[in-house]
N, C-alpha and C positions, 0 to 999 in steps of 0.2 A: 299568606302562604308563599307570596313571589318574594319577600322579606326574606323567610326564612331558609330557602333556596339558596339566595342570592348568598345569607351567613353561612349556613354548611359548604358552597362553594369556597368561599372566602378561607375559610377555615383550612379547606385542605388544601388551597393554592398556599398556604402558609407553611403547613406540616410538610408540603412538595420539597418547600426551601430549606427545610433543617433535615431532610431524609437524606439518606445517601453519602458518597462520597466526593468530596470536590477534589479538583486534582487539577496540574497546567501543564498544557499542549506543550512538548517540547519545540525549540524553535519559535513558534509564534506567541508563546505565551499565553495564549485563550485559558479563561476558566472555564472547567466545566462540570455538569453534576451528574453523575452517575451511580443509578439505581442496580445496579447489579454489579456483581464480582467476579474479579477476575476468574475467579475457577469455575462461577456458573458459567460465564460464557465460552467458556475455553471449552469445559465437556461439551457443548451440544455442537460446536464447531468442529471438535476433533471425531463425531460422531457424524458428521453431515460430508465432513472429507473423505472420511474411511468410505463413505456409502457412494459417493459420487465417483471418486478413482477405481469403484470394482465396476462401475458402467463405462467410464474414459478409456478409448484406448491411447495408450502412448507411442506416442511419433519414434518410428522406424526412422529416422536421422539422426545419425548418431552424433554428426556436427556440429547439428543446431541444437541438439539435445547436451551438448555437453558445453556449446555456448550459452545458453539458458543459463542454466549451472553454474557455469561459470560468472557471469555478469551479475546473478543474484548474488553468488557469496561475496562477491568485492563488495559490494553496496551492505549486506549483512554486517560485515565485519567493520565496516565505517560508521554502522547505525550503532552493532554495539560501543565501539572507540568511544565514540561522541559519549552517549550515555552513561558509561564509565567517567571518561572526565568530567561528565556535570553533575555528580551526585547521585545517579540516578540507576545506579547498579540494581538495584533491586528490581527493577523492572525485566532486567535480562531473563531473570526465571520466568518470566510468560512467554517467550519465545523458543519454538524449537522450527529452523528455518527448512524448509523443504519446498524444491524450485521444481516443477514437472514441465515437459513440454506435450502436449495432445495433442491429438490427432482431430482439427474441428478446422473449416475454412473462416469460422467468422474472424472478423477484426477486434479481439480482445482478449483480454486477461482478469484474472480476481484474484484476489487475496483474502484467506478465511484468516479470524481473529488467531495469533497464535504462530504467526507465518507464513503460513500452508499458501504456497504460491503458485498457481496454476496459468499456463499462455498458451496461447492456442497458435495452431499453426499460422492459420490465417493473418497473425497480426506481423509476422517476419519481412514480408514484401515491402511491408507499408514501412517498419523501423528500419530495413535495409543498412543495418550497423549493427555496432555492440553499443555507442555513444546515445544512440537512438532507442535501444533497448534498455539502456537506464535508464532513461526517463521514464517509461513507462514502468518499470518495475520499482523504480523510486516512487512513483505515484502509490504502488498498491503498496509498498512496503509502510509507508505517511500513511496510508488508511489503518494498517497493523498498530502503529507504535502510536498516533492519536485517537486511538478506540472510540473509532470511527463507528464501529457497529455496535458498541455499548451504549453509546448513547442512542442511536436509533432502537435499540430494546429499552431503553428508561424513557425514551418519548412515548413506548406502545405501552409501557405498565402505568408512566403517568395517565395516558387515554383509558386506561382500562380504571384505574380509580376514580377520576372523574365519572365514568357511566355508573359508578359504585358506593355515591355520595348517601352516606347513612351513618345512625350511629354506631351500626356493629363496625364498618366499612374503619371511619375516622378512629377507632378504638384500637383496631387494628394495625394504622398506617405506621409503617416505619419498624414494621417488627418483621425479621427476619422468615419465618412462616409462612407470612403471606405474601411479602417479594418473590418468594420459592415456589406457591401457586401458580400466581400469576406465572411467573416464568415458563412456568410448564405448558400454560396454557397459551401464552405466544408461538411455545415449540408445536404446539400438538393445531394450530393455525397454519403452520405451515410456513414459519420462518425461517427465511434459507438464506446464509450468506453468500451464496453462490451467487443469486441475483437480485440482491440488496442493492436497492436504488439510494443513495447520498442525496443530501441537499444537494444544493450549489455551492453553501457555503462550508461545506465536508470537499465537494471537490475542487474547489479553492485551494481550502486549505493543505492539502494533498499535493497538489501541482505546487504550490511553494516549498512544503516541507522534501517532496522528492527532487524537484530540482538541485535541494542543497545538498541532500543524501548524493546526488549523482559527481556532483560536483565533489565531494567527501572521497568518493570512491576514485575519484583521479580522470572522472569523464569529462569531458566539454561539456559544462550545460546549455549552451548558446545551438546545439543544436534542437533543440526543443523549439525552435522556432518554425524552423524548416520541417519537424517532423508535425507537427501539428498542422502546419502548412498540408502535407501531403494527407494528416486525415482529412481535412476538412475537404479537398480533393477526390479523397476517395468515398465521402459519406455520401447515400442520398438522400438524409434525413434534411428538410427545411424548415423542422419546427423553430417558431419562437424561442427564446430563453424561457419567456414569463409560463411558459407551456411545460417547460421540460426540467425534471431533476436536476439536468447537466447543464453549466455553462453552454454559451455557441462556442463556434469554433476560435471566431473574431475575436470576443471578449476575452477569452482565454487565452490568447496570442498574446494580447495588450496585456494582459495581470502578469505574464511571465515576463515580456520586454521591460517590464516595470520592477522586478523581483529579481532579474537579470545581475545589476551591481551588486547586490549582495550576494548571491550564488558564487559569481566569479570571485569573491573574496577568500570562498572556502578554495576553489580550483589550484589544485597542484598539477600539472599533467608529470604522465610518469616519465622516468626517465631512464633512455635506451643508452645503456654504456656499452661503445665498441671500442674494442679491443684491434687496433691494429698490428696486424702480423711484419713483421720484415721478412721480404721473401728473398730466398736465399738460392741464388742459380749455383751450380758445381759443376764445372765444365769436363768433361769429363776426356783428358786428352789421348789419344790413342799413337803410339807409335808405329808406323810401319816400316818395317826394314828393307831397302830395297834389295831383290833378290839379284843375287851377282848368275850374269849367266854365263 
């Protein structure tokens, strides 16, 4: 009986490898295999943003709210550039970019599949720049364009086939039907991209590919050293790595100091032309006539 377990297992660890779609991470080149489509995961995202922005309220500064804005679309427009000149136009139809800033004191931001890019107030003190605020929107932008949360939904349908191991189950694998069940029933679980936890090695991969997004955009990415610097400052968390989804703060430091010459490869910084004026004095002479008395 443990035999025959161990073959049904076997079996669908095998049908795992031929389902799906494999595709490569832009920039880093990773393969990866994904069990779902882009349009299933885009509806339940664009269904999970509409719900969460009618509970957000949005930040009454209209400064930061239009630097937000503003910092997203430079990085947008560098993300599409890039992927126009590599082939890779088709991908732009999954993107429709929308940058919000809320009214929340915590120290963070998210990005639902699709673009949908939400910051919270709380994290502005801490980025205390524009240069600082790419990086961080570069990070969540690299979570959007390396679907980052699709494969976290093809790890939870893989797990849900595995508890499913039978012959109706294996009969079914890889047909479109039952990818769409499943699906449903991850949504109706209670899967939020809002606070979707990443490996480490999702936010890795993230912190490399935004840093060169920031960099694309005309930012310094050297400051991402300094600004991690200051979360890890302002964090009281002590956990572990081996504990936590998320890199520490250290090793993250080091994987960017490390990531650093290639970044700068992309770095253009922009450039401010002035215009010198010649100023021009007109003296303006007045004659007075002296009055004869």
């Amino acid at each position: 009986m443990k035999a025959k377990h161990y073959l049904l297992s076997l079996i669908a660890v095998v049908l795992f490898a031929s389902c799906g779609t494999t595709r490569t991470v832009p920039l880093t080149g990773r393969k990866q295999n994904l069990m779902v489509s882009d349009a299933e995961v885009l509806s339940l995202s664009n269904q999970q943003y509409a719900e969460y922005m009618k509970s957000a309220k949005a930040s009454t500064n209209a400064t930061n709210t239009a630097m937000v804005k503003r910092v997203g679309q430079k990085l947008a427009t560098a993300v599409e550039t890039y992927l126009r000149a590599n082939g890779m136009a088709e991908d732009l139809q999954n993107y429709s970019w929308v940058f919000n800033l809320v009214q929340d004191n915590q120290v963070n931001a998210f990005c639902m599949p699709g673009g949908k890019i939400v910051v919270y107030e709380g994290l502005l003190p801490v980025t205390q720049n524009e240069a600082s605020l790419a990086i961080v929107l570069g990070h969540e932008i690299a979570h959007a364009v390396a679907r980052h949360s699709a494969e976290q939904m093809s790890k939870k349908i893989k797990q849900q086939y595995g508890t499913q191991i039978g012959g109706a189950v294996l009969g079914a694998l890889g047909m479109g039907s039952n990818t769409t069940s499943i699906l449903q029933a991850i949504a109706q679980q209670g899967f939020q991209f809002k606070n979707l936890s990443y490996s480490r090695d999702h936010e890795y991969e993230a912190d490399h590919m935004g840093l060169i997004f920031a960099a694309m955009a005309g930012y310094d990415p050297q400051v991402a050293v300094t600004f991690w610097q200051r979360m890890a400052a302002s964090s009281n968390s002590q956990t572990a790595e081996f504990m936590s989804d998320h890199p520490s703060d250290a090793n993250r430091i080091k994987k960017i100091q490390a990531w650093m010459p290639e970044a700068l490869q992309y770095y253009k910084p922009a450039v401010t032309t002035t215009t010198a004026k010649k100023a021009t004095t007109t003296k303006k002479v007045t004659r007075t006539a002296a009055k004869k008395k």
